[in-house]
N, C-alpha and C positions, 0 to 999 in steps of 0.2 A: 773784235771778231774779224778773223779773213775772208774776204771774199775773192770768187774766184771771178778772170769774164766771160762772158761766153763765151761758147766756139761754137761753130758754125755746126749744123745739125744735120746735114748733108742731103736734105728732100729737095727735091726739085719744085723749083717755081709751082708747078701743077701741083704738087704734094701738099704742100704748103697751104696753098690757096684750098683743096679740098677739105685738109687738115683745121682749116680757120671756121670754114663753113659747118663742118660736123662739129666742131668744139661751141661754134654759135646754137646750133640747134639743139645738140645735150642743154645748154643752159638757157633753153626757151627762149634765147634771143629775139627777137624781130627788130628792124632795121627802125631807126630816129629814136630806139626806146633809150632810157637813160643808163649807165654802164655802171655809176655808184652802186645798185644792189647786186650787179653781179661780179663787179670786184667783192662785196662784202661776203656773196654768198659761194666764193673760191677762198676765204679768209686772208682777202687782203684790207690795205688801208689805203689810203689815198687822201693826198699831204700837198697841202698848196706851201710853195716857195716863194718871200716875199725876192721880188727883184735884189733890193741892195743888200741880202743877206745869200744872195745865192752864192758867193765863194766861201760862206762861212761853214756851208758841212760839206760833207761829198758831193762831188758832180755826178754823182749816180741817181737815173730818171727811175730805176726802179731798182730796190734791195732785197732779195731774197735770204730771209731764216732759214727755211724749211717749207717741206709741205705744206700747202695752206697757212703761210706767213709769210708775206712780203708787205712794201710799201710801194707806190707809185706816188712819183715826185711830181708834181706841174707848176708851172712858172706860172708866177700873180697876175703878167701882162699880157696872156694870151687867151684869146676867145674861144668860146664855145666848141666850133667844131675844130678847131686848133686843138683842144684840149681830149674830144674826141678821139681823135686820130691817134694822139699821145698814148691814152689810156690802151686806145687800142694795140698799137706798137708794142705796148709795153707787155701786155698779155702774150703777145707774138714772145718776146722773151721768156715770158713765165712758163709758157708750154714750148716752147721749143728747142730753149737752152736751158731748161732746169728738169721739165716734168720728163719732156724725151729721153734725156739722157739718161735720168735716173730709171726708166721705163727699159731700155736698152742695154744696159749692165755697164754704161760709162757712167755713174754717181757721179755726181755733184753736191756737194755741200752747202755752201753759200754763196750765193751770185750777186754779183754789181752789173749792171749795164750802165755806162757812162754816158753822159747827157748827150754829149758831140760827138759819138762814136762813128767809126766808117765800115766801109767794106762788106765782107758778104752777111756777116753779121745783121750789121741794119738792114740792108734787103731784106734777109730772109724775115726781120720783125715787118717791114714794112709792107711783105705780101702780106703776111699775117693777117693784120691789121684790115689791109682791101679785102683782104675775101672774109674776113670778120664782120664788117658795118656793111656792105655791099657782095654777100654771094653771089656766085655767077650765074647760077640760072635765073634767083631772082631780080636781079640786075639786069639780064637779060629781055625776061616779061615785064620789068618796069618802063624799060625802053621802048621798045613797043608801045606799050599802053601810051605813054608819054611823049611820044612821034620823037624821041630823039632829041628833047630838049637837058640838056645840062643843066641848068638851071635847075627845075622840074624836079630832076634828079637830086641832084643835091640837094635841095629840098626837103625830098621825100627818106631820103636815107639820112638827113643832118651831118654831112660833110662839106667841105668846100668844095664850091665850083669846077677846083683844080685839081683835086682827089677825083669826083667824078668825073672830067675827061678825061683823067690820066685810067681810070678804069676801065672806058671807054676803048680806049685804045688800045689797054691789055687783053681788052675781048673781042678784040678787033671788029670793035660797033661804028666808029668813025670813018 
């Protein structure tokens, strides 16, 4: 099968982030809950990659079929909220460069996102992804509530430390 990569989806940081937050909330999201049933309940799968076999198939973290069929990759030697953030990234793909497009009248077929990808591309999964596990109003009122500790935060939403200041500082909390 061909797959194609993505292109960039042209929303703006704000877009994006708003876009991550309404797509958490359709799927009754709420923040530290586990992502496995709602990869399952978009009809995906999710595939753990043993380390020494990771050159042995595609370097693609997630493979797009079709509507409601993809796979999401994760590497065996990464933790918890590492893995998080991935899953989440990776949804930033499925709807941004697969579902938008085809939403848009630019169709896509089948997608690869590659493991070590760059540019605007992974940006655009990796607002995704923040305003997916950490919306920003809620994000907002957790701060607050929580005087402002990161830790705390991370915590509370199950991401790293580093995910929440860096969130932190896109909402100009810091």
């Amino acid at each position: 099968m061909d797959y194609s990569a993505p292109r960039e989806c042209g929303l703006s940081k704000a877009e994006v982030d708003s876009l991550a937050a309404r797509v958490a909330e359709h799927l009754s999201y709420r923040p530290g809950q586990d992502l496995d049933p709602i990869v399952s309940k978009l009809g995906g799968v999710i595939r753990i990659q043993d380390i020494l076999n990771f050159n042995a198939v595609s370097s693609g973290s997630i493979r797009v079929q079709g509507m409601n069929r993809f796979e999401i990759f994760l590497a065996s030697h990464t933790g918890p909220t590492r893995d998080r953030f991935t899953i989440a990234h990776e949804l930033g793909h499925y709807f941004l460069h697969y579902v938008y497009p085809n939403q848009t009248g630019r169709p896509v077929q089948h997608l690869e996102a590659q493991r070590y990808g760059t540019g605007r591309v992974e940006w655009e999964a990796n607002w995704f992804a923040a305003g997916f596990l950490m919306p920003a109003n809620l994000f907002r009122e957790y701060f607050r509530t929580l005087g402002g500790s990161i830790t705390l935060l991370a915590n509370e939403f199950v991401v790293s430390a580093e995910a929440a200041g860096i969130r932190c500082q896109v909402l100009g909390l810091s």
